[in-house]
LUMROTOR-834588 format. One record per residue (C-alpha): residue in one letter; x, y, z. Coordinates in steps of 0.5 Angstrom, whole numbers, padded with zeros to 4 digits, m for minus. Layout:
N
   res      c1      c2      c3
     a       X       Y       Z
...
//
This chain:
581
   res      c1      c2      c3
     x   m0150   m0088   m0002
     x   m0151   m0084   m0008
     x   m0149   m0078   m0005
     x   m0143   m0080   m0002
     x   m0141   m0083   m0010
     x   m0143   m0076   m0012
     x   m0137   m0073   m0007
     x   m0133   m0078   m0008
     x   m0133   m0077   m0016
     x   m0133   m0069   m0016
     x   m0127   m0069   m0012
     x   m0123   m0074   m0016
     x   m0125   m0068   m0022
     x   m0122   m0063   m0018
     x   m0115   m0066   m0021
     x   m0116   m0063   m0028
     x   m0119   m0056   m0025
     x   m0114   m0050   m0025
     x   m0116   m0049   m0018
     x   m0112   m0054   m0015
     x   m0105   m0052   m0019
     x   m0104   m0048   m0012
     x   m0102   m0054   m0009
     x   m0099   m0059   m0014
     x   m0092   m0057   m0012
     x   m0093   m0059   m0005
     x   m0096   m0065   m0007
     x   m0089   m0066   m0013
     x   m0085   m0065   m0007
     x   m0087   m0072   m0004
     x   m0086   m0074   m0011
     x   m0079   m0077   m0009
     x   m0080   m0080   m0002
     x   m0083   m0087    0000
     x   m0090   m0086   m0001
     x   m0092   m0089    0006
     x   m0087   m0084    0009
     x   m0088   m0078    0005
     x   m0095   m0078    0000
     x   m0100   m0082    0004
     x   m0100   m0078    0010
     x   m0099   m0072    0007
     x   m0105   m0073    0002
     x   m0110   m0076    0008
     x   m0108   m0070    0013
     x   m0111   m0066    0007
     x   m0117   m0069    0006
     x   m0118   m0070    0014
     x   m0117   m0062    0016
     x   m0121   m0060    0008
     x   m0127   m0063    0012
     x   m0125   m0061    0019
     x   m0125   m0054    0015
     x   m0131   m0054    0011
     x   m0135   m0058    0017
     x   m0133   m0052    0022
     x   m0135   m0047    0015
     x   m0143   m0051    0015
     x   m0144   m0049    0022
     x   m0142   m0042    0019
     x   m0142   m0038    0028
     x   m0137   m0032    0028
     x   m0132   m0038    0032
     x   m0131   m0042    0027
     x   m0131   m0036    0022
     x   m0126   m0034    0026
     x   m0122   m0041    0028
     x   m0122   m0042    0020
     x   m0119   m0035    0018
     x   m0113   m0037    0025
     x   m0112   m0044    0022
     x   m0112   m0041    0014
     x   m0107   m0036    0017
     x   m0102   m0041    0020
     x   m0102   m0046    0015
     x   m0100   m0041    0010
     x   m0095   m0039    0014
     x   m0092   m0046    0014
     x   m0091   m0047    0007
     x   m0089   m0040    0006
     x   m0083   m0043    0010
     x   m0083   m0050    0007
     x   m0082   m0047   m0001
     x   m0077   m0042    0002
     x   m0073   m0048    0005
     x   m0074   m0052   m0002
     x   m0071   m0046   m0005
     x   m0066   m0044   m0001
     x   m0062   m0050    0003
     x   m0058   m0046    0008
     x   m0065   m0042    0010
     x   m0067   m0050    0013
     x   m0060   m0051    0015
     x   m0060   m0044    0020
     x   m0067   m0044    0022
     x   m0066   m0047    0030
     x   m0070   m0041    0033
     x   m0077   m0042    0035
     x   m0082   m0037    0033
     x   m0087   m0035    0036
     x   m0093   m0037    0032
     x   m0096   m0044    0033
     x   m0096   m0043    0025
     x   m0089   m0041    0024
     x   m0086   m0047    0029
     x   m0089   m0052    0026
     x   m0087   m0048    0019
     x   m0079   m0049    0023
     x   m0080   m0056    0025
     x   m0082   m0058    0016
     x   m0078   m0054    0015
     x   m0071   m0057    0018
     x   m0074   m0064    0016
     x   m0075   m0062    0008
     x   m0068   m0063    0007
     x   m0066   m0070    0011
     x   m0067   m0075    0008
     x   m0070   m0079    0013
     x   m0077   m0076    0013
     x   m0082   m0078    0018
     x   m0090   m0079    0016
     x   m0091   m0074    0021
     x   m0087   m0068    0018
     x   m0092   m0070    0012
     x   m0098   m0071    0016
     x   m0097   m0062    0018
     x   m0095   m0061    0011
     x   m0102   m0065    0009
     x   m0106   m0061    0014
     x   m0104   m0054    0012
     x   m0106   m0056    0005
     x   m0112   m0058    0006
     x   m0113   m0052    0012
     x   m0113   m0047    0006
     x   m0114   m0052   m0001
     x   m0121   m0048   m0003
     x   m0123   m0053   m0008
     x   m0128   m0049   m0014
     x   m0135   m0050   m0012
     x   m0138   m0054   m0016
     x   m0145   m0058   m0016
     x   m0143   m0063   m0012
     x   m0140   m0059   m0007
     x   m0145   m0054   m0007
     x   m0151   m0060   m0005
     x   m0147   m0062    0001
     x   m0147   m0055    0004
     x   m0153   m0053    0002
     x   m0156   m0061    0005
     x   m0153   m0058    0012
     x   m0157   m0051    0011
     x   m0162   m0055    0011
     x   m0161   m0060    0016
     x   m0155   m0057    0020
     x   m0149   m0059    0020
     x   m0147   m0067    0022
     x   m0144   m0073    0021
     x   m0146   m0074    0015
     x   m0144   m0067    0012
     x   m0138   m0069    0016
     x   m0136   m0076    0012
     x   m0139   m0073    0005
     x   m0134   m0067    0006
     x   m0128   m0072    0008
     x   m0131   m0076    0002
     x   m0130   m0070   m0003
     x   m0123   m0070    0000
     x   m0121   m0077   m0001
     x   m0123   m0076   m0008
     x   m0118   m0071   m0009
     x   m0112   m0074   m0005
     x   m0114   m0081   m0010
     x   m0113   m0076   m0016
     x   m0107   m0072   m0014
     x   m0104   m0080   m0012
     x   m0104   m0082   m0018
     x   m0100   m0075   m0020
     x   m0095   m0076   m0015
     x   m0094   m0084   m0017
     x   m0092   m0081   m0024
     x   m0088   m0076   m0022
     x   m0085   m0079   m0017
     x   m0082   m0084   m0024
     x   m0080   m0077   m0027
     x   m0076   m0075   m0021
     x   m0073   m0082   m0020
     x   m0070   m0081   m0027
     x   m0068   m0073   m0026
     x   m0065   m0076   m0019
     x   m0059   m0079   m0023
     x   m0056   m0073   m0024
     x   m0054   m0070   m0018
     x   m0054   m0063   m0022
     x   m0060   m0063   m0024
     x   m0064   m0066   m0018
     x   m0061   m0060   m0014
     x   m0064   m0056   m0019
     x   m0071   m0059   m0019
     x   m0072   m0058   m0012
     x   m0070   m0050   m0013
     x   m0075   m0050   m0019
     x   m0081   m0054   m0014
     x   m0078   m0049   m0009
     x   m0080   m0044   m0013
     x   m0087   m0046   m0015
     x   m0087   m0048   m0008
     x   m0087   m0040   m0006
     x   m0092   m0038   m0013
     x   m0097   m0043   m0011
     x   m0097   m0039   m0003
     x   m0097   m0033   m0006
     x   m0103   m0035   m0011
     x   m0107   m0037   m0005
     x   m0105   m0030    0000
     x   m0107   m0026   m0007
     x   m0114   m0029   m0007
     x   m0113   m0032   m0014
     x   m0115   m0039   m0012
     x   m0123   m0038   m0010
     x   m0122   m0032   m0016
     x   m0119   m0032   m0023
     x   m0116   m0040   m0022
     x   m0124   m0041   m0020
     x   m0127   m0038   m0026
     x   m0123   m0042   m0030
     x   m0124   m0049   m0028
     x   m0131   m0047   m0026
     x   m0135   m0048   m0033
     x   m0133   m0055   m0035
     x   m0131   m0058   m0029
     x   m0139   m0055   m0026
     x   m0142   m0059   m0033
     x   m0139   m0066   m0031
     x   m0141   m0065   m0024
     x   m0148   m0063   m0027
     x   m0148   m0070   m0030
     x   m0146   m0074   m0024
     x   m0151   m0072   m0021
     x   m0156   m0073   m0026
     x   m0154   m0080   m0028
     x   m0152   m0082   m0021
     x   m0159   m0079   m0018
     x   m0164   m0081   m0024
     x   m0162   m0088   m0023
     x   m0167   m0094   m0021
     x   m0169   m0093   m0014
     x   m0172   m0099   m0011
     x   m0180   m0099   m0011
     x   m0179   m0096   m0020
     x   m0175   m0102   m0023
     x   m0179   m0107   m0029
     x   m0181   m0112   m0024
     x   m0184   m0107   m0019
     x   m0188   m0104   m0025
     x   m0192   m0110   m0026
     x   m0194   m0110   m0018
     x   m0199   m0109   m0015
     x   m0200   m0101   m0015
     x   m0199   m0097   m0010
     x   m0204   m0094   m0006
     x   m0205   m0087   m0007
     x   m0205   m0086    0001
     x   m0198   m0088    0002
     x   m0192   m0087    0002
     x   m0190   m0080   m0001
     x   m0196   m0079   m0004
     x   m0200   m0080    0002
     x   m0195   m0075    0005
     x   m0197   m0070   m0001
     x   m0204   m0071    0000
     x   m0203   m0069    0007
     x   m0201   m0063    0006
     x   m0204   m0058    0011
     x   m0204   m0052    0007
     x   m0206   m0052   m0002
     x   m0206   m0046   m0006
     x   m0210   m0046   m0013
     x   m0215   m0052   m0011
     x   m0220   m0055   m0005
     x   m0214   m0060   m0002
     x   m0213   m0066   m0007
     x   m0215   m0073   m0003
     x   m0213   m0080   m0007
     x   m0219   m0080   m0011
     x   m0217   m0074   m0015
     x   m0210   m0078   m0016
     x   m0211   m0085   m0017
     x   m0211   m0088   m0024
     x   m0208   m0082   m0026
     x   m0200   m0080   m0028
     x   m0198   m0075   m0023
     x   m0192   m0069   m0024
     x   m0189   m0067   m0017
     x   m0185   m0061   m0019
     x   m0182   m0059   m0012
     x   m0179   m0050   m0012
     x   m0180   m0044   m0009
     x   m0181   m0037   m0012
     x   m0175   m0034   m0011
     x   m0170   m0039   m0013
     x   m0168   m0038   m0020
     x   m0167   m0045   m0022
     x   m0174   m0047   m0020
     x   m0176   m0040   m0025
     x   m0174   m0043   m0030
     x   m0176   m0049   m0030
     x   m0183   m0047   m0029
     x   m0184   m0045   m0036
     x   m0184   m0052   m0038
     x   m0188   m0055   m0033
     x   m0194   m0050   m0034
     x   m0194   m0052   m0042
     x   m0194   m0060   m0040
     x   m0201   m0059   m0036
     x   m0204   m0055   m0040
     x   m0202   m0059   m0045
     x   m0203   m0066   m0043
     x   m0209   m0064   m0037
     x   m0213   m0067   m0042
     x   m0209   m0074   m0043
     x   m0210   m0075   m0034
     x   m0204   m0071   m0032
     x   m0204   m0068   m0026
     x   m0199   m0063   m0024
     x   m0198   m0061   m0017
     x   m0193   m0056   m0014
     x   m0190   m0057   m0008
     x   m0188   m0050   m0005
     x   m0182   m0051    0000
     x   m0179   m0045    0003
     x   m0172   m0043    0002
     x   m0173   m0037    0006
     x   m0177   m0034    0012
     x   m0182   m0030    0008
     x   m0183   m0036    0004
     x   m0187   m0039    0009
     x   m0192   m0034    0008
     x   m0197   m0036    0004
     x   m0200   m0029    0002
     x   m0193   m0028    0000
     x   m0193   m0035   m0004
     x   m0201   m0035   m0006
     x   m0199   m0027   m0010
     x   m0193   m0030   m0013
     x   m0196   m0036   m0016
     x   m0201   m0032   m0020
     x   m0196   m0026   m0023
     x   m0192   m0033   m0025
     x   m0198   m0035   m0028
     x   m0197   m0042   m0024
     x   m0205   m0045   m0024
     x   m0205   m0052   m0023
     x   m0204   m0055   m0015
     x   m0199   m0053   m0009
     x   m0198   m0056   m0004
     x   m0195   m0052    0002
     x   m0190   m0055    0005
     x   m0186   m0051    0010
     x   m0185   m0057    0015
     x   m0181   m0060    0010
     x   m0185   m0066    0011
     x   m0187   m0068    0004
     x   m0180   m0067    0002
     x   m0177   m0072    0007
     x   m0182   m0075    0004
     x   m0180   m0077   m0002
     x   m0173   m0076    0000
     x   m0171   m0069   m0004
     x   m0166   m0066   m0003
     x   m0165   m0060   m0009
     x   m0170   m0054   m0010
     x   m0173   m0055   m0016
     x   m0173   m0063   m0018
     x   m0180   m0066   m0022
     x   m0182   m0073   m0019
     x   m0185   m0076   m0024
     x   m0191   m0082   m0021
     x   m0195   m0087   m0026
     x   m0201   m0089   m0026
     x   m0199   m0095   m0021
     x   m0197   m0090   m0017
     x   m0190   m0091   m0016
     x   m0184   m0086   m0017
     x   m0181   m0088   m0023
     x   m0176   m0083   m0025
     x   m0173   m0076   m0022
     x   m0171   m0071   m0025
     x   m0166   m0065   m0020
     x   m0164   m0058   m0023
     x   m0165   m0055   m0029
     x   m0165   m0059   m0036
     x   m0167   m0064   m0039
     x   m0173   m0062   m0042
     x   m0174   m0066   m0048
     x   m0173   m0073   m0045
     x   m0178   m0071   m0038
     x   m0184   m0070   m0044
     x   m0182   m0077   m0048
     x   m0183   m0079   m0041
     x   m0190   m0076   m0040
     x   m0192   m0078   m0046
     x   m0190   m0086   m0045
     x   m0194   m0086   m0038
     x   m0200   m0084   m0041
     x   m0199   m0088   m0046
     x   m0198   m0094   m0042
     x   m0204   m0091   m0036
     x   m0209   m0089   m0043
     x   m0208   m0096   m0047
     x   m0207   m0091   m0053
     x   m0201   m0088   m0056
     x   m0200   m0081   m0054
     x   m0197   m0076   m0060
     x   m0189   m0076   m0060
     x   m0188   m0068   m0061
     x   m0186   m0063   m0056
     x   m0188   m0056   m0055
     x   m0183   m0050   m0056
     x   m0182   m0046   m0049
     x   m0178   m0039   m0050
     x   m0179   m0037   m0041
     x   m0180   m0028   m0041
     x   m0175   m0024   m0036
     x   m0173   m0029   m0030
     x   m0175   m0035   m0033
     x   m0171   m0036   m0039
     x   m0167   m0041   m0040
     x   m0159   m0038   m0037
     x   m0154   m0038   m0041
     x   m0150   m0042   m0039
     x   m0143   m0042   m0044
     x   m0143   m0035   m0041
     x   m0143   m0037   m0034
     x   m0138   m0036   m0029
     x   m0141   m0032   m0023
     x   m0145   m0037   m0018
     x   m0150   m0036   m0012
     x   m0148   m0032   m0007
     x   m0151   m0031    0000
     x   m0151   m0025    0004
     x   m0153   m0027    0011
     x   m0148   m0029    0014
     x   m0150   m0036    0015
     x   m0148   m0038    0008
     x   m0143   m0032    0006
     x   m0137   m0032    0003
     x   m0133   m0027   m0002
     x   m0134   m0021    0002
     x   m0130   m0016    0000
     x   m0131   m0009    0006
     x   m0125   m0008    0010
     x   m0126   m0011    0017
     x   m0130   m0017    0015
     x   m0137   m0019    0017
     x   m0140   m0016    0024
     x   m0145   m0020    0025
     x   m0152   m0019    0028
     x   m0150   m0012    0030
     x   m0150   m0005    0026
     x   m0143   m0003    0022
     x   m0141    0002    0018
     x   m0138   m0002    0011
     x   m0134    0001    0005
     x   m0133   m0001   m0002
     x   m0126   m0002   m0003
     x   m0123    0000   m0009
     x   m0122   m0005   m0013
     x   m0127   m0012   m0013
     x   m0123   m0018   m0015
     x   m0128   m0022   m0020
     x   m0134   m0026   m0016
     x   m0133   m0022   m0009
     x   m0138   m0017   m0006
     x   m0138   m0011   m0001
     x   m0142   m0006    0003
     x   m0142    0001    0003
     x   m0146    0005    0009
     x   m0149    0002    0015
     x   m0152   m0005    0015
     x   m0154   m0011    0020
     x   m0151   m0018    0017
     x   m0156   m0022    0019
     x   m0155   m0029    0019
     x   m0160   m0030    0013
     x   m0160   m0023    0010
     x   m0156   m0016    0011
     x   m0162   m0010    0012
     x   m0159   m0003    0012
     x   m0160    0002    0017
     x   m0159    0009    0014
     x   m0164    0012    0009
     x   m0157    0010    0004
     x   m0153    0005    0002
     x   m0151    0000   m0003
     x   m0149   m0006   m0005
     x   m0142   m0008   m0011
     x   m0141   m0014   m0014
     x   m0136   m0017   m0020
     x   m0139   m0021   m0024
     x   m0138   m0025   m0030
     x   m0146   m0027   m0033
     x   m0152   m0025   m0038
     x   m0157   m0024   m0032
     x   m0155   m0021   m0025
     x   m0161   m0023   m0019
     x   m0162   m0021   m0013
     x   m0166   m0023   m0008
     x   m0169   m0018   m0004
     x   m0175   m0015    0002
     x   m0178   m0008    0003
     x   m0178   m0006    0011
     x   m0187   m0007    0011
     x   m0191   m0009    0006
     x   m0194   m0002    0002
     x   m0188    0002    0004
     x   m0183    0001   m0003
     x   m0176    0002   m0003
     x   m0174    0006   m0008
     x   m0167    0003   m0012
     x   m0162    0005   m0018
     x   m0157    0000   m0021
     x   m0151    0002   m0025
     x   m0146   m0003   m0028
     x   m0138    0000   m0029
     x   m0141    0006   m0026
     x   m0146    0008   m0031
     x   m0155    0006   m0033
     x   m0154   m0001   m0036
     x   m0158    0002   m0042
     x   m0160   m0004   m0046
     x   m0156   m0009   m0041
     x   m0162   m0006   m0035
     x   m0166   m0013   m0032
     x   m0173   m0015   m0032
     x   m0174   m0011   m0026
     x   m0171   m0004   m0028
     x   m0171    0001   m0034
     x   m0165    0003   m0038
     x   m0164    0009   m0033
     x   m0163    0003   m0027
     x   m0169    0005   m0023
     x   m0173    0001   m0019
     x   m0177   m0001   m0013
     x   m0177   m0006   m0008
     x   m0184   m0007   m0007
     x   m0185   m0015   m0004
     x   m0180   m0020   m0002
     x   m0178   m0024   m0008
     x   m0172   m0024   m0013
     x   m0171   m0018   m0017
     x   m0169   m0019   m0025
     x   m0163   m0012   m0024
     x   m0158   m0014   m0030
     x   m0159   m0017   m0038
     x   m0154   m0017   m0042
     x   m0155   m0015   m0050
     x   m0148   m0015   m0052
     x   m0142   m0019   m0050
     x   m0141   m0021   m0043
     x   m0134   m0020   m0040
     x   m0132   m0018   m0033
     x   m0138   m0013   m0030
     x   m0138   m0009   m0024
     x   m0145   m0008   m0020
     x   m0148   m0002   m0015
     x   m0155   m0002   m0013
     x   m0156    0003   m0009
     x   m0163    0003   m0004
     x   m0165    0011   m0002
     x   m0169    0009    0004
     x   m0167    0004    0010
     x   m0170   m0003    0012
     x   m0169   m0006    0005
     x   m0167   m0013    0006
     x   m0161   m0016    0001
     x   m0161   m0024    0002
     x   m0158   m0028   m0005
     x   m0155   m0027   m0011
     x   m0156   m0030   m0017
     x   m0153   m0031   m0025
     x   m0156   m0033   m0031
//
């Protein structure tokens, strides 16, 4: 349920977000006709094909790529026509002749219905659909949650009822919009001068927001501007609505019985069937004791920097009866590997418990659903708070500190320690922030740029085009699109992105381990210098050597829109996300 009051708040929001301008015209163009004929069935027609269209983008196969791209391409179509014919009333009036796209007809049969008076719910509903078939809201944490629920779950009811939420979320906003517009239109409408004006203008603006979302401009420059405010108030739903009580953690189940240490997500944590640092833990190592359950993954950036902190709380308080386990729940396929995850625990300088939990079982368990997220279990051993993502930090240490008060019966000291993380471990700067995480697998890709789109699962010859709109990425050389990573075929190739943030990352593997692949990164075209991440020295060099992410980019200067080229110099390197920081 919490959830679905995240999606449906996070889509309320959207109203204030300058993503959405693309589409107010032809939501204001209903302004002035019977709500139940003109804006309630369009407003429901866009909710219900946003989460057609975003339910068909989580199955992410080459047909609903492609059903996707038919359906964008027709609906833009229909309103293209539709803020011509609001703009040019004899162009409504002379369009008798069908065309021969399904799109184009049904943009002539609006179109002729935009003039009459009587207009029916069904030419609503068609303008309703299209909008929502190419409305690309700004993806924010809400939104990214979802989808990111139906990676890993695969996509279903759920996911589609979440994204239909979202979307009557926004259509409760762009209502209230056009409730006040309509009120503005009634009053203009009593000039017949000056409403035959504002319709042009509507026409016009019709066309510019078209115009806008044929360029592109809605999932780039509208998005970065929306992204950074919109984002933080997301963020915190999330954080309020998902730190709320949950039963079993409320003041009257405190003084319960506690809850033995064998049952319930505990004794799921215990029965991990792979522990990383330690012999396995069993209840009695637990049982009376505060317990600290951070759930990550070692090539997640947010999980990297949060570990700083949690490596400072068991240090500092392991005296006091905290117990600190990691439970290492995999993103990726080499993540699975414990090999792999025992050699990043160590350079990470994570030393307390991990259970390995590539089953997912611990993390249905607790019924977790973010990467990282810190569950915080008294000595009664209960869950009595949790915290998901990044943050936080000050609040999650008072609350140590008052559940070994409470288990000790003494006070426990009020300071918190000072953590400053070191290369890809400290804290984003998130002011700065305008490019998020992006996949290169086709299963979760989007914003690639090389002509001819993605060919998935086969060899392909990609090219970087000439110019890189803000947050897109392309290929150049020969490269397998796989649908969790990209691996190149030749002894050369590249990767280019734009983006706009303090630190670049990449996630990436080498074709066999003891085989090194040697790499150089440029920014604008020359060596990052100063600007050269964790994993690279100033001339850009670097090499992948195991599978994890790479620090590639931090910048020491001001940061504004940047383009990066990593260039591999020998074939099987695998590319899987981008991150920013």
């Amino acid at each position: 349920m919490t959830l679905f009051i995240l999606a449906y708040l996070a889509g309320v929001l959207t109203i204030a977000t300058a993503c959405i301008f693309p589409i107010l015209p032809f939501v204001l163009a209903r302004a002035d006709k019977p709500f139940r004929r003109g804006g309630l069935p369009m407003l429901l027609g866009l909710a219900f094909a946003f989460a057609a269209v975003a339910s068909l983008a989580s199955v992410a196969g080459g047909w609903a790529v492609e059903a996707n791209r038919h359906g964008r391409t027709a609906a833009l179509v229909l309103m293209t026509v539709f803020g011509l014919t609001m703009l040019l009333p004899a162009l409504a009036a002379r369009m008798t002749v069908p065309i021969v796209s399904i799109g184009s007809r049904l943009a002539n049969r609006a179109g002729q219905r935009i003039s009459a008076e009587g207009t029916t719910a069904a030419s609503s509903v068609v303008l309703g659909v299209a909008t929502g078939l190419v409305w690309a809201p700004c993806a924010g944490p809400v939104l990214g949650l979802i989808l990111a629920g139906a990676a890993l779950r695969g996509p279903g009811v759920e996911t589609s009822l979440l994204l239909l939420t979202y979307g009557l979320g926004a259509a409760s906003s762009l209502a209230a919009g056009l409730f006040f517009g309509g009120r503005v239109l009634a009053a203009v409408k009593q000039s017949v001068r000056w409403g035959d004006g504002l319709r042009r203008i509507l026409g016009a603006a019709a066309m510019a927001g078209a115009a806008t979302i044929w360029l592109g401009l809605d999932t780039g420059f509208l998005t970065r501007l929306s992204s950074a405010g919109t984002n933080i108030l997301e963020q915190r739903l999330i954080t309020t609505l998902r730190n709320a009580p949950e039963p079993g953690t409320g003041t009257a189940e405190r003084a319960a019985a506690p809850a033995p240490a064998s049952s319930g997500p505990l004794g799921s944590l215990l029965a991990a069937p792979q522990w990383l640092n330690t012999p396995p833990l069993h209840p009695e190592d637990i049982r009376g004791k505060v317990v600290l359950v951070n759930f990550w993954t070692y090539s997640c950036i947010n999980c990297l920097r949060v570990l700083p902190h949690v490596r400072a709380w068991a240090e500092k308080y392991r005296g006091r009866g905290l117990v600190v386990v990691g439970v290492h729940t995999p993103e990726f396929a080499f993540e699975k590997d414990a090999a792999n995850v025992r050699t990043a625990s160590v350079a990470l300088g994570v030393g307390y418990p991990v259970a390995v939990d590539n089953d997912f079982e611990i993390w249905r368990a607790f019924n977790n659903q973010a990467w990282p997220a810190l569950y915080f279990v008294g000595a009664d051993g209960r869950v009595r708070h949790r915290e998901l993502g990044e943050g936080g930090y000050e609040q999650s240490e008072r609350l140590i500190q008052q559940l070994l008060s409470e288990a000790g019966g003494t006070p426990v000291a009020r300071d918190v320690v000072a953590v400053s993380g070191k290369g890809p471990q400290a804290a984003a700067d998130e002011r700065n922030l305008r490019s998020g995480e992006t996949y290169v697998g086709h299963n979760q890709a989007r914003n690639f740029a090389s002509p001819g789109g993605i060919k998935e699962d086969a060899p392909n010859l990609y090219r970087t085009p000439s110019a890189l709109p803000l947050n897109r990425w392309s290929l150049a050389g020969v490269w397998t699109i796989g649908g969790e990573f990209a691996t190149l075929n030749e002894p050369s190739g590249s990767i280019t992105y734009r983006f706009h943030a303090r630190d670049l990352h990449l996630v990436l593997a080498p074709h066999a381990r003891g085989e090194p692949i040697r790499f150089r990164v440029k920014i604008d075209g020359a060596p990052p210098g100063a600007d050269h991440g964790f994993d690279v020295d100033d001339q850009g060099w670097g090499s992948v050597v195991d599978e994890r992410l790479y620090q590639l980019i931090r910048q020491t200067g001001s940061v504004a829109d940047r383009t990066f080229e990593i260039e591999f110099f020998a074939a099987g390197v695998r590319a899987y996300a981008f991150t920013f920081g």
